[in-house]
C-alpha positions in Angstrom: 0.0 0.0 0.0 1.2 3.8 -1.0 0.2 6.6 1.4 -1.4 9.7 -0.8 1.2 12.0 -1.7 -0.7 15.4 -0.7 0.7 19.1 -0.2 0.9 20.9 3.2 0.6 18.8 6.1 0.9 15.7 5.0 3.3 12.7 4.9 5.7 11.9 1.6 4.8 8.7 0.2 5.9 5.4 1.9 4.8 1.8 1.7 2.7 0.8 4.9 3.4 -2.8 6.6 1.2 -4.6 9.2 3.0 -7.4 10.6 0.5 -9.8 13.0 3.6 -11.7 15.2 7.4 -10.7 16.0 8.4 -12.8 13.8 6.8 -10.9 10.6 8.1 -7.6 12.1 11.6 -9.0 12.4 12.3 -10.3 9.0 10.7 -7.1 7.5 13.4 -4.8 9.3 15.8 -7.4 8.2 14.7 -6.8 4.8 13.6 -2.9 4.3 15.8 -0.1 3.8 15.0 3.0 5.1 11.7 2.3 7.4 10.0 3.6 10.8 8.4 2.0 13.2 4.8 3.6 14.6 3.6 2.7 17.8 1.0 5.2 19.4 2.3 7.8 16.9 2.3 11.2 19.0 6.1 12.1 18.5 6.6 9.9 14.5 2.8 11.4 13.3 3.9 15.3 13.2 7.0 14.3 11.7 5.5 12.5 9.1 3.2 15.2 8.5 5.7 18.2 8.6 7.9 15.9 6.3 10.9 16.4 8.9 11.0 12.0 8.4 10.3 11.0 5.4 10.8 7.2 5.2 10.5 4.9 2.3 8.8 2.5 4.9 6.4 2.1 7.8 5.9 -0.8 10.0 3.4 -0.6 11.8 3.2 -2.3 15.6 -0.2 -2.2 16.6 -1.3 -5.2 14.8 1.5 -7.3 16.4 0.4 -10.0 18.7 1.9 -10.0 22.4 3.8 -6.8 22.8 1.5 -5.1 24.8 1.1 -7.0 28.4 2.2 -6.2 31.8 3.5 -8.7 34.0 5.6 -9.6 37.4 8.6 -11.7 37.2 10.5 -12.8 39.9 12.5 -9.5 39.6 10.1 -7.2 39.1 8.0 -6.0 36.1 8.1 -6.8 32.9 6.3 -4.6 30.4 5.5 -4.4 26.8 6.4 -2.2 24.0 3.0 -1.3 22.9 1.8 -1.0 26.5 -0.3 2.3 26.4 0.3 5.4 29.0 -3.0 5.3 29.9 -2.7 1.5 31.0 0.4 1.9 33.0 -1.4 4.6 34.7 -4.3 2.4 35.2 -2.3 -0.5 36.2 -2.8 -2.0 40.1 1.1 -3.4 39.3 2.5 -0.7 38.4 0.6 1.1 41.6 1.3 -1.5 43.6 5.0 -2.1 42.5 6.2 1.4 40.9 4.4 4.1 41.6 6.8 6.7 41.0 5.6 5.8 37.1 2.1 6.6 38.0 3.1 10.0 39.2 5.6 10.9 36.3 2.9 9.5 33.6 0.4 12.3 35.2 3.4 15.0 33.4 3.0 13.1 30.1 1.0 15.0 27.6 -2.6 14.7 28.0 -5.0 12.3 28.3 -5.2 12.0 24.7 -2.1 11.6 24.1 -1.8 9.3 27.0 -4.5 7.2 25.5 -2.3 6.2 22.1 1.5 6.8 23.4 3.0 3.7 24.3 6.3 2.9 26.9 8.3 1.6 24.0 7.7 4.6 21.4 8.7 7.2 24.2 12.0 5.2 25.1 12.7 4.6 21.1 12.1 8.5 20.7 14.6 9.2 23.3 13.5 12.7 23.7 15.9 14.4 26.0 13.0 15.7 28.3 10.8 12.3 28.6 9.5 11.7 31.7 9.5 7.6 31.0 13.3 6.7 30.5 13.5 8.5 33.8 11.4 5.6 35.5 13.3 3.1 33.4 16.8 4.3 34.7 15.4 4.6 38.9 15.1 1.0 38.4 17.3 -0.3 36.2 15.9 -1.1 33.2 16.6 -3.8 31.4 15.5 -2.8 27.3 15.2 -6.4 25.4 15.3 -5.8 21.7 14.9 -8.1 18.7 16.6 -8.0 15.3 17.9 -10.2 12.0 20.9 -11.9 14.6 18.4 -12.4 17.6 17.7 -10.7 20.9 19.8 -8.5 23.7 19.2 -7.0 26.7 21.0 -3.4 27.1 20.8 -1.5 30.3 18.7 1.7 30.4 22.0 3.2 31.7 24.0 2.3 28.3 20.5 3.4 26.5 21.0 6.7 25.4 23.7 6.9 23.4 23.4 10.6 22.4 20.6 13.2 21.8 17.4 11.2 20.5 19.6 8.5 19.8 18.9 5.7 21.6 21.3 1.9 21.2 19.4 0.8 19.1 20.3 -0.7 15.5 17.8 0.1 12.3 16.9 -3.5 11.9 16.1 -4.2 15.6 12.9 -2.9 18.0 12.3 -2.7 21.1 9.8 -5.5 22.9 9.8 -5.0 26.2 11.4 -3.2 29.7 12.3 -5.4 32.4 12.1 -3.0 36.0 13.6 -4.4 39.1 12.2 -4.3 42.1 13.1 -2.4 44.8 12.9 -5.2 48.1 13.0 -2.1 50.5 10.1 -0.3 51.9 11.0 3.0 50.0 9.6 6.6 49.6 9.2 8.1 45.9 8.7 11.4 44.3 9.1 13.0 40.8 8.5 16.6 40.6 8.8 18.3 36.7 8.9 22.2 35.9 7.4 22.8 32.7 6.2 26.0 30.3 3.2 24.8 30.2 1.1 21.8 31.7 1.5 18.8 29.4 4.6 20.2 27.9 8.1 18.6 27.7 9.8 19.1 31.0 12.6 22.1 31.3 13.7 19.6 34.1 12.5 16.6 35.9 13.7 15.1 38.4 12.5 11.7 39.9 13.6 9.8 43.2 13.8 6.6 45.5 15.1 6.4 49.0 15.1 4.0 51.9 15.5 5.5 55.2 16.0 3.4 58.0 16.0 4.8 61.1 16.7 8.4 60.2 19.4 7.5 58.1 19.1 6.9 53.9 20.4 3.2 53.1 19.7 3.7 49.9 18.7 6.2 47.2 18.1 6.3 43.1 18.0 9.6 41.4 17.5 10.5 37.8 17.5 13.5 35.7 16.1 14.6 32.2 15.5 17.6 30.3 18.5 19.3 31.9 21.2 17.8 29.5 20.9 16.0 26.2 20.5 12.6 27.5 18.7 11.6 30.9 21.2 10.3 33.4 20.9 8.8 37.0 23.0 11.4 39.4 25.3 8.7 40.5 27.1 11.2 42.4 24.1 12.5 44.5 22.9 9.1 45.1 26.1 8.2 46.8 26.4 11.8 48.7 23.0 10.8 50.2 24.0 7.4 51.8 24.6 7.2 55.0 23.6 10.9 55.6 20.6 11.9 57.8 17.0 12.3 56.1 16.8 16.1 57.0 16.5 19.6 54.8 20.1 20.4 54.8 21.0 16.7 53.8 18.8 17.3 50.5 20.2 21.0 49.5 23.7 19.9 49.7 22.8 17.2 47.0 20.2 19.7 45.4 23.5 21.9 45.1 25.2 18.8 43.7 23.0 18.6 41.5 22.9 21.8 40.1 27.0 21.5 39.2 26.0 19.8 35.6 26.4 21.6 32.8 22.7 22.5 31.4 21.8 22.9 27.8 20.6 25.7 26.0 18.1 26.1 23.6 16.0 28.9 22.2 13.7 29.2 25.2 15.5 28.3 27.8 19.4 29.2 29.1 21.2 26.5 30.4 22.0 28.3 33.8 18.5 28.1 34.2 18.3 24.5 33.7 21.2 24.0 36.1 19.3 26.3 38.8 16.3 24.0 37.8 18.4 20.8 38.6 18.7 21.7 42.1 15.5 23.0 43.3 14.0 19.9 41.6 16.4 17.3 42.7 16.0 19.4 46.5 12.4 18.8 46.1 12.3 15.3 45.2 14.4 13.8 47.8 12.3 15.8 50.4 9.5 14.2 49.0 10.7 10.7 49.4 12.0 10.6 52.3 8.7 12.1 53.9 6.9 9.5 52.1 9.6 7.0 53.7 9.4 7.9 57.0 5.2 7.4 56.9 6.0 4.1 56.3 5.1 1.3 58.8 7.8 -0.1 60.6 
């Protein structure tokens, strides 16, 4: 099938593919030159549209069988590509399990957007200021992806390999995120500063910490929008152990976190975004450890 070639808005011509099992969409990437993938379509659509991609090619993924389930494993939660926003968000597992993803989902778009975007479209974008790959690197993501040679598992640390690039080969896709548990009782938080509501974030900054008797045993923090790629603040996290849950304890990592360099663009200086990095990450951690400390013993 050939899309209509129109004027204005609308897509060059491509050939349009439907594949039914993962199998099908496998030996199509294998074969095709040049083609996209479309999953729920809110980032790929407008670019089709505005012809900034302009693909010979696209495979379409919401006619493949068995890429959109959630399920526990015995480390944790395993999720499909094609698992919608609005389903994680909807989720008792993911509530039950992670719900620092609930409460960073609730920055994503709107509810119609929510509705078609999928988990696997916004990690494949790799958008520098996605809410989602922040979630994926608190906990340690494991990204399975399937091509021509056969499957691997890459860390959502080793994900990003540079602005909207993501390690990911043209011939390969991404089919599902393995999360690992946390085993501690933990607090959570993610707090985002945006232009408007439902816009990318400036920053965002999500968190995890176990406090044990006044005292963090054990923290996770990531950051995106502030530099190209999203990033857990390895630094931070290790400031924070061992320290006392109190104010001062999360503005001298707040001030931490604020040392990175931030990225400008033609809204936003990155000073800004550096300032943003540490009333955000100061925020956060406050956040979590109050929600810690409610905890029962």
């Amino acid at each position: 099938m050939v899309a209509h070639d129109g004027t204005g808005v609308k897509p060059a011509p491509f050939t349009y593919h439907d594949p039914t099992t993962v199998a099908e969409l496998v030996s199509l990437l294998g074969s095709l030159e040049d083609a996209k993938l479309l999953a729920g379509g809110q980032s790929l659509m407008p670019m089709l549209n505005l012809r900034i991609a302009q693909p010979d090619h696209l495979v379409d993924l919401n006619t493949v069988e068995g890429l959109d389930t959630v399920e526990r494993t015995d480390a944790g939660l395993r999720v499909g590509c094609m698992v919608r926003q609005a389903a994680l968000m909807a989720s008792y597992a993911v509530g039950a399990d992670m719900p620092v993803m609930q409460e960073a989902l609730q920055w994503v778009g709107h509810f119609q957007t929510r509705t078609r975007g999928t988990i696997g479209g916004s990690l494949s974008h790799m958008d520098p200021a996605a809410e989602l790959p922040v979630v994926s690197l608190l906990y340690d993501a494991g990204l399975t992806v399937q091509g021509p040679d056969g499957s691997r598992t890459i860390s959502m640390r080793d994900w990003p390999l540079a602005y909207m690039t993501p390690n990911l080969s043209e011939d390969e896709v991404l089919t599902s995120i393995d999360f690992i548990y946390w085993s501690e009782p933990h607090g959570y938080a993610f707090e985002e500063f945006a232009r408007r509501f439902g816009d990318f974030a400036i920053v965002a900054v999500g968190s995890l910490l176990n406090v044990e008797e006044g005292l963090i045993t054990r923290a996770a923090v990531a950051m995106a929008g502030a530099q190209p790629t999203p990033s857990r603040l390895d630094d931070v996290e290790a400031a924070l152990v061992g320290q006392p849950a109190v104010p001062e304890t999360f503005a001298a990592a707040g001030q931490l976190a604020r040392t990175r360099q931030g990225m400008s663009d033609a809204y936003i200086d990155g000073s800004y975004r550096q300032r943003l990095a540490g009333v955000l990450t100061e925020r956060s951690l406050t956040r979590a450890a109050s929600r810690a400390q409610e905890l029962p013993a």
